[in-house]
N, C-alpha and C positions, 0 to 999 in steps of 0.2 A: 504494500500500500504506500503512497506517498502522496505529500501534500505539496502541491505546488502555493505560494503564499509570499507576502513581503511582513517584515519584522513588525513593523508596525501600522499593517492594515486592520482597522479592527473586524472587521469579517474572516482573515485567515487565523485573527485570535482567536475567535468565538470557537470555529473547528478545532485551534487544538486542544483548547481547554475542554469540549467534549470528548475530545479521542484523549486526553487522558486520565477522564473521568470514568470512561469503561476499561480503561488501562489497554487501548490499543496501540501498538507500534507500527510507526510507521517512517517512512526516509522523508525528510524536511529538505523539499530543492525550491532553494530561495529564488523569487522574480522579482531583481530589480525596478522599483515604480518611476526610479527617476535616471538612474543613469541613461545615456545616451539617449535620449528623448522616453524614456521606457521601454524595460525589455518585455513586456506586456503587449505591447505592438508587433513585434518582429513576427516575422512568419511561422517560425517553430511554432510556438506559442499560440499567436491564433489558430493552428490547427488543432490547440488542445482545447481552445475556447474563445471561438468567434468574437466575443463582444468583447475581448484583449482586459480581463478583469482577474483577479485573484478571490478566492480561493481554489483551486480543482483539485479535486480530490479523484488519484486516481487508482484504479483496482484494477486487479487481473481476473478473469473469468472465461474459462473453456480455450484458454490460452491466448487472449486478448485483450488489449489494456481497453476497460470503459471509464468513461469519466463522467464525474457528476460536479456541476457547476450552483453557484449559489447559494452559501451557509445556510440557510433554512432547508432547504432540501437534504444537504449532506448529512445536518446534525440528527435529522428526521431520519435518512438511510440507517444512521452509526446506530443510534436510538432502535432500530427493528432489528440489525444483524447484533447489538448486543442487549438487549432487553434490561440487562442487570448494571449496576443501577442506572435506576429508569431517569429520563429528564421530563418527562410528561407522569402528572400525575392519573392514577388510574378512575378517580370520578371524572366524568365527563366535560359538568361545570368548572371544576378545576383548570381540567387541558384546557377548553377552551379558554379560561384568566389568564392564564399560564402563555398560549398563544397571541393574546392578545395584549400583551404587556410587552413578549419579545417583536411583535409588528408595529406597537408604539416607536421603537427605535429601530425595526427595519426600512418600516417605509414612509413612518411620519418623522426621522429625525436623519436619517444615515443618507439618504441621496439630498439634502439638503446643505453639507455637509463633504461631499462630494469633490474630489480633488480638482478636476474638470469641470465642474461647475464653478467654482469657484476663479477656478482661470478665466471663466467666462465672464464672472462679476466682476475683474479685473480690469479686462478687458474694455468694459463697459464703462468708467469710470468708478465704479462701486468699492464699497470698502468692504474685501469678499471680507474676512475675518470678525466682521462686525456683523457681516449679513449672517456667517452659519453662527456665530452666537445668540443670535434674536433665536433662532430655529432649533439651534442645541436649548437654550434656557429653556424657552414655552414646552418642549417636548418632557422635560426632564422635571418640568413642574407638574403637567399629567400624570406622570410615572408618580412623581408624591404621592399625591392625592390618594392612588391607589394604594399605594404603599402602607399609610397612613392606616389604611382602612384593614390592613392585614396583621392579624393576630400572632402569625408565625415568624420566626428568626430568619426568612429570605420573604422575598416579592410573595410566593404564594406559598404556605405550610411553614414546615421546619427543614425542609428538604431541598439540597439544592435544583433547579430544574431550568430548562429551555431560558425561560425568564430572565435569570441571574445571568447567564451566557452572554445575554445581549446587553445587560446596564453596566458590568463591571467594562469594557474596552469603552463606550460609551461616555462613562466619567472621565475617563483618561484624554479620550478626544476633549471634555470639556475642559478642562485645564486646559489643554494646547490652545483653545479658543478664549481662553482667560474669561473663563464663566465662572461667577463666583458659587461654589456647593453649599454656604452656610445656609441658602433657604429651602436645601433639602435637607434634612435631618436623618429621615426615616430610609435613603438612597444610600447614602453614606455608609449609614449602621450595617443593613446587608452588603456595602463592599468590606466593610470590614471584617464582616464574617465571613463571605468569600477568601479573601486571601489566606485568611487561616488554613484553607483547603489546599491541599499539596499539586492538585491538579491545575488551578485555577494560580498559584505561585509559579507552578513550573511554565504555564503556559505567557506570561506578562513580556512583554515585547523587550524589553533589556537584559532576559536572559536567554535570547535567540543567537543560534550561531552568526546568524547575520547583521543582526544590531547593529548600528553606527552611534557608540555614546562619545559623548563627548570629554574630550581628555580629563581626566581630575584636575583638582586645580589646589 
């Protein structure tokens, strides 16, 4: 198995902080986002996924690499080939909070947010950095709310699931967007319970083979 993925995309985070919550191994071949215009672009690469984006996750099957594009779908794939431990809860109402807390930050805060949009806001005279912070905050004040309303030590239950996959790389973007956290409270508390989790530590973008940190000082 291997994950195609950049250190610090939070979509190839989410996959691995799933794959090694069901403790799967897999080979990590890192895709440059920014060297030489993106190696996301080049040919190889769109042959493994048209729309030149990361995560791909890819597998062998009857002696053929398939590949599945899209954290939501992947972590849903890893989710049915390894059932134990579950990221979907097994009441129905549940999955569904649970799915709909991780689509808060799929689709109402992550393509808004978007490296290539953002060049577009650029572009345009816009101040991108100020525009995905409007979009990062309002998104991550939803997620409160919900949060707020939840009895358990993560988003939904005591367990981690789908959910948390999607808020922990998401506060990370918020910092790089200098969004301030103090008016999430209840966000926070399950990142801080998250890291505690050995999966969800090993998975955090500055201890990837390919990180670029910046020198000590």
């Amino acid at each position: 198995m291997k994950l195609y993925g950049y250190w610090r995309s939070s979509s190839a985070w989410r996959v691995r902080i799933a794959l090694g919550w069901k403790g799967i191994s897999y080979e990590n071949v890192p895709v440059h986002l920014l060297r030489g215009g993106g190696e996301q672009f080049s040919a190889g690469f769109r042959d493994k996924n048209p729309v030149s984006q990361v995560p791909v996750l890819e597998i062998e099957r009857g002696g053929k690499p398939h590949r599945i594009t899209q954290s939501m779908a992947i972590i849903e794939y890893l989710d049915e080939i390894a059932p134990e431990p579950p990221l979907l809860p097994r009441d129905a109402l549940e999955r569904a909070r649970v799915r709909e807390l991780a689509e808060l930050v799929n689709s109402g805060i992550q393509p808004l947010q978007n490296r290539l949009l953002m060049e577009r806001v650029s572009e345009l005279g816009g101040d991108a950095k100020a525009f995905a912070a409007r979009f990062v905050a309002s998104g991550l004040a939803a997620l409160e709310v919900h949060a707020a309303l939840s009895p358990g030590r993560y988003l939904v239950g005591d367990e981690p699931t789908l959910a948390d996959i999607y808020l922990v790389p998401q506060l990370y973007n918020a910092r790089r967007f200098s969004v301030a956290l103090e008016p999430f409270p209840h966000l926070r508390a399950v990142e801080l319970a998250c890291e505690l989790l050995p999966a969800f530590a090993a998975a955090h973008p500055d201890r990837q083979p390919d990180a670029e940190l910046p020198p000590p000082t």
